[in-house]
C-alpha positions as CSV (number, residue, x, y, z in Angstrom):
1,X,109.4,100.1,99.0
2,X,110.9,100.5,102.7
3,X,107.0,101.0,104.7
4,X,107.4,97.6,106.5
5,X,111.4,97.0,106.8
6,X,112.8,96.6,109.8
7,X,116.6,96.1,111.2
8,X,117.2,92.6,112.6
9,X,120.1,92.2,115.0
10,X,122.4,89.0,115.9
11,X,124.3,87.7,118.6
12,X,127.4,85.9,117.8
13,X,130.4,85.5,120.3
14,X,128.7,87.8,122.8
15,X,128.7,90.7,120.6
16,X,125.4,91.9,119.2
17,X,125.5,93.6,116.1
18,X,123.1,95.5,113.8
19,X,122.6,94.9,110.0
20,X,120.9,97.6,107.7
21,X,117.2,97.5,107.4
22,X,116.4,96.1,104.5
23,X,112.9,96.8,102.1
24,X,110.0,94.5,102.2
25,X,110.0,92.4,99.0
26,X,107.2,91.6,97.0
27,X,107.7,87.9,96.4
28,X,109.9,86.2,99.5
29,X,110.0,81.9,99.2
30,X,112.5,80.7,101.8
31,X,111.1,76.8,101.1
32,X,111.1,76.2,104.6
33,X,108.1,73.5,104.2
34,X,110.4,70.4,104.1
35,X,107.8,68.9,102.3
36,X,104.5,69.4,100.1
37,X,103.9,70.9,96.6
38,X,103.3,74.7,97.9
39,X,106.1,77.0,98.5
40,X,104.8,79.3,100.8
41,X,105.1,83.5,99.7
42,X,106.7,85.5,103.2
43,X,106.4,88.4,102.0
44,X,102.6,88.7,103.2
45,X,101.6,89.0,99.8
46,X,99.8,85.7,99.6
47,X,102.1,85.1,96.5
48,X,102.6,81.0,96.8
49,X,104.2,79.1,94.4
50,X,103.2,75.5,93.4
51,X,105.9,72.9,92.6
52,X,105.4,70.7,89.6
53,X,107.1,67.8,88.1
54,X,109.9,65.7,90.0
55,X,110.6,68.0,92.5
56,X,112.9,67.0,95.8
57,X,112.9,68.8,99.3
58,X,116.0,68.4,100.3
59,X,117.6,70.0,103.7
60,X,120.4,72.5,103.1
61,X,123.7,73.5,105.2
62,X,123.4,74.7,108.1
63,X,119.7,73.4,108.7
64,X,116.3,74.1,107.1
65,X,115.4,73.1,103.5
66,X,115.4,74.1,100.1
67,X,114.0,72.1,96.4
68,X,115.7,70.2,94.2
69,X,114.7,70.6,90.2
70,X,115.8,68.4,87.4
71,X,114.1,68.0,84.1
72,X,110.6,68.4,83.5
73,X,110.5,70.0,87.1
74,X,109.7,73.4,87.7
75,X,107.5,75.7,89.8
76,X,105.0,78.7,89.1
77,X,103.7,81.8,91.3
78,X,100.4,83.2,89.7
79,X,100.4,86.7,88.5
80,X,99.6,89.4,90.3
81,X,99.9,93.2,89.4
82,X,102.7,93.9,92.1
83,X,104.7,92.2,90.0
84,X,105.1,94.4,86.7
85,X,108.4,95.7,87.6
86,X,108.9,99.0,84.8
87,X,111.3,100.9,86.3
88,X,113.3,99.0,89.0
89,X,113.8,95.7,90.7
90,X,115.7,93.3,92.3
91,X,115.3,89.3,91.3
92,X,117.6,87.4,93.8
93,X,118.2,83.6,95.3
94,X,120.7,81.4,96.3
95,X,121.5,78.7,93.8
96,X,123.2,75.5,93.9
97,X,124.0,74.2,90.3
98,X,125.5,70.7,90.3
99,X,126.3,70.6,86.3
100,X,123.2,71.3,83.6
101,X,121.3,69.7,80.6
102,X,123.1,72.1,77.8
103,X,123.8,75.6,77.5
104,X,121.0,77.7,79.7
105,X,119.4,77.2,83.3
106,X,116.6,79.0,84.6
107,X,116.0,80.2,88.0
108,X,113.4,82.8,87.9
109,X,111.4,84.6,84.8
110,X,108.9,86.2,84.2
111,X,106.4,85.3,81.6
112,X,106.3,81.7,79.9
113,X,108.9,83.0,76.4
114,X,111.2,85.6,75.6
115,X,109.0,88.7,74.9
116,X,107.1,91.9,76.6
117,X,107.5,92.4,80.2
118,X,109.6,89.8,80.7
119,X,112.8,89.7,83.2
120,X,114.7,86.6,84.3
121,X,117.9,85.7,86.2
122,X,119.9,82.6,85.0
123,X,122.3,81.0,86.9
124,X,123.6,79.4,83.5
125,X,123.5,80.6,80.3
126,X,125.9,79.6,78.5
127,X,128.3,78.6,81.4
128,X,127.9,82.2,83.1
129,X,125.4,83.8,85.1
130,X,122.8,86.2,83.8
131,X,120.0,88.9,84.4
132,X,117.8,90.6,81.6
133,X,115.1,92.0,80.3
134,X,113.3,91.8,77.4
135,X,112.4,95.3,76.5
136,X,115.5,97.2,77.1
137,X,117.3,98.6,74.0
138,X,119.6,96.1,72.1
139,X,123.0,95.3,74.0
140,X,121.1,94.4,77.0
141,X,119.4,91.4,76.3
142,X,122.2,88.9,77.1
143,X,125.2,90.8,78.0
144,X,124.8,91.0,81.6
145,X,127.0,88.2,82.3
146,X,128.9,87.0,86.1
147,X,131.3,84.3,86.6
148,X,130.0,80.3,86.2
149,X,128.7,78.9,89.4
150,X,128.8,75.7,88.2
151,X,130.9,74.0,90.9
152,X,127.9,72.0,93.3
153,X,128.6,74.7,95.9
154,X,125.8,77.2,97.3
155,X,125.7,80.7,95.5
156,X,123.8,83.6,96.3
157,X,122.5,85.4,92.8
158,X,120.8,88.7,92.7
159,X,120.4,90.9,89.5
160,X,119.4,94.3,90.5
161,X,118.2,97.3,87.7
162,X,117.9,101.0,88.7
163,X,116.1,102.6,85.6
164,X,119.2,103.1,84.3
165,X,121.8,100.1,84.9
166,X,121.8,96.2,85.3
167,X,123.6,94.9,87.3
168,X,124.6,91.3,88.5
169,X,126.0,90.1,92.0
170,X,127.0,86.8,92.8
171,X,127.7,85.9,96.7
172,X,126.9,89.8,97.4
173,X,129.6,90.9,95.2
174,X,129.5,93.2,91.9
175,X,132.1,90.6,90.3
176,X,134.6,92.0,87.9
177,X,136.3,89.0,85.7
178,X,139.9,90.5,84.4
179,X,140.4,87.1,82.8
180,X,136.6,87.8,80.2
181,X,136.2,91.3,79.8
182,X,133.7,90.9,77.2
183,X,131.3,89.5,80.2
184,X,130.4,92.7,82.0
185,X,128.3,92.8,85.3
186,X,127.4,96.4,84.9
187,X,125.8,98.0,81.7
188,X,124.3,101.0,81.0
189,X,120.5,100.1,79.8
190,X,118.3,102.7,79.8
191,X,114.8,102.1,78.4
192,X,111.0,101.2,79.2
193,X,110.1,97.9,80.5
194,X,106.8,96.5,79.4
195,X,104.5,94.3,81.2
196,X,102.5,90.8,80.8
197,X,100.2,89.0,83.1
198,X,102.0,85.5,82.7
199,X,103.4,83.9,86.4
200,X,106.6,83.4,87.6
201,X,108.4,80.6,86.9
202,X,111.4,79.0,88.7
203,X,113.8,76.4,87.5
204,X,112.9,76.4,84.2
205,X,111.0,78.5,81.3
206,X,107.3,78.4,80.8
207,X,107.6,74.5,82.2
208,X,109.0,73.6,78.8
209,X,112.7,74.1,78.9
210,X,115.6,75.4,80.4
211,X,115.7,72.9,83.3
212,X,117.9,73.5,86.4
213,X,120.4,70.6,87.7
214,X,120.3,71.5,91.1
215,X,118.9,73.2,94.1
216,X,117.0,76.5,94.9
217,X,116.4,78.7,98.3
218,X,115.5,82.3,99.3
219,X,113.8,83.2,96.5
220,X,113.4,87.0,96.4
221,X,112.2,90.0,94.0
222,X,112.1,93.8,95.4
223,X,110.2,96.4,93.5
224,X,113.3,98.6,93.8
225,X,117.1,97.8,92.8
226,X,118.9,97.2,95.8
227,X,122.0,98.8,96.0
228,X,125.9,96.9,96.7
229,X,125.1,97.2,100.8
230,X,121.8,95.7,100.9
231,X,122.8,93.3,98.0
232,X,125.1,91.9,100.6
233,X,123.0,92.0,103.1
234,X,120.3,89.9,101.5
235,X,123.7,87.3,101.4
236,X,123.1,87.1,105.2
237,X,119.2,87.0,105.2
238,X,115.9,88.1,104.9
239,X,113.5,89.3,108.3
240,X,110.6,87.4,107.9
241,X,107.3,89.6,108.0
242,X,104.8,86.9,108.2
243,X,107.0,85.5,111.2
244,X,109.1,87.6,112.6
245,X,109.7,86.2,116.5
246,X,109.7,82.6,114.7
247,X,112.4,82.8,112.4
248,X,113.8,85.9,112.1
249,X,116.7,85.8,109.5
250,X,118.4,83.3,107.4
251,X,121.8,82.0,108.4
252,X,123.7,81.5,104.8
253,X,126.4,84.1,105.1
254,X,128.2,81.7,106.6
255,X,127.4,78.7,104.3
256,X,127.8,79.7,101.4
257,X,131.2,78.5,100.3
258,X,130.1,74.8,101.5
């Protein structure tokens, strides 16, 4: 979906330079509210989310803000058609996880359980990162695992899948781990991806569980799988189609190490 994207450019130093363009998403929430329970969607899609629970605004590096979850604190985007992903997508934000409340942390899902039409991205399960989807054949339901991000710092996430592979960055990076080779961020999954009418959740499943100890910012999902150039250049920020000659892009590619 590339009808509205537009290049943004930069000036750093004197030098002006020129990222790739890259596609409109479908669901943008770069928390720049400061305060309030809505989230407001930039992806002109009219796709809010509401917080719930004991949620914190809290201002993030570099300026701006972003939400802090804990337990029992969570936040929902109502369904809407646009969001029945089948065939590809991309399900991305940056994530800031300051330790966790057992062995799983939700950042995005889709759909209240584990079941039909259902795809989520995990910053930890079971100390590593994860993306997956429900109805893809068996091997691809919890395989797709990065490194743990665990560490208090800010990391971007993105899982991207093609139709044919899932894949999982983290800081705009296909990650290979030589020291766990039975974690994979690549894997071959081929297969048909239902649908449900349930919303999205962030920071925790359904509401009920999976709580996140930590922050959230730049929430994104793209009806197409980005590929390892745009994944990257999601790292350095999003043009802003509701606003564009307001704020323009994000400025995390920098910050993300802090």
């Amino acid at each position: 979906m590339r009808g509205l994207a537009c290049a943004v450019c930069f000036v750093a130093c004197g030098v002006i330079s020129a990222w790739p363009a890259l596609p409109t998403p479908l669901l943008y929430l770069p928390f720049d509210e400061g305060s309030g329970p809505i989230v407001a969607d930039h992806s002109g899609n009219g796709a809010d989310a509401e917080l719930f629970g004991s949620t914190d605004w809290t201002d993030r590096p570099g300026g701006g803000s972003a939400v802090e979850f804990g337990e029992v604190a969570w936040a929902e985007v109502p369904h809407d058609d646009m969001l029945h992903l089948t065939e590809a997508m991309t399900v991305a934000c940056w994530a800031r996880i300051d330790g966790d409340f057992g062995d799983q942390q939700m950042a995005i899902e889709k759909g209240p359980v584990w079941g039909p039409g259902e795809y989520s991205l995990l910053p930890d399960f079971e100390d590593r990162t994860l993306f997956q989807a429900n109805d893809l054949p068996e091997g691809c339901d919890d395989e797709l695992r990065g490194p743990d991000i665990r560490d208090g710092a800010w990391h971007h996430l993105a899982g991207t899948y093609d139709g044919i592979f899932l894949r999982i960055y983290v800081d705009g990076l296909l990650q290979e781990d030589p020291a766990e080779p039975a974690f994979p961020v690549e894997i071959p999954c081929e297969g048909d991806i239902l649908t449900n009418d349930d919303p999205i959740y962030i920071a925790s499943r359904g509401g009920t569980t999976r709580w996140t100890m930590g922050a959230y910012d730049d929430i994104a999902i793209f009806g197409e799988a980005l590929n390892a150039a745009e994944v990257m250049e999601l790292t350095r920020g999003i043009p802003d189609p509701v606003n564009p000659a307001g704020r323009v892009v994000r400025t995390w590619a920098s910050l993300k190490a802090r």
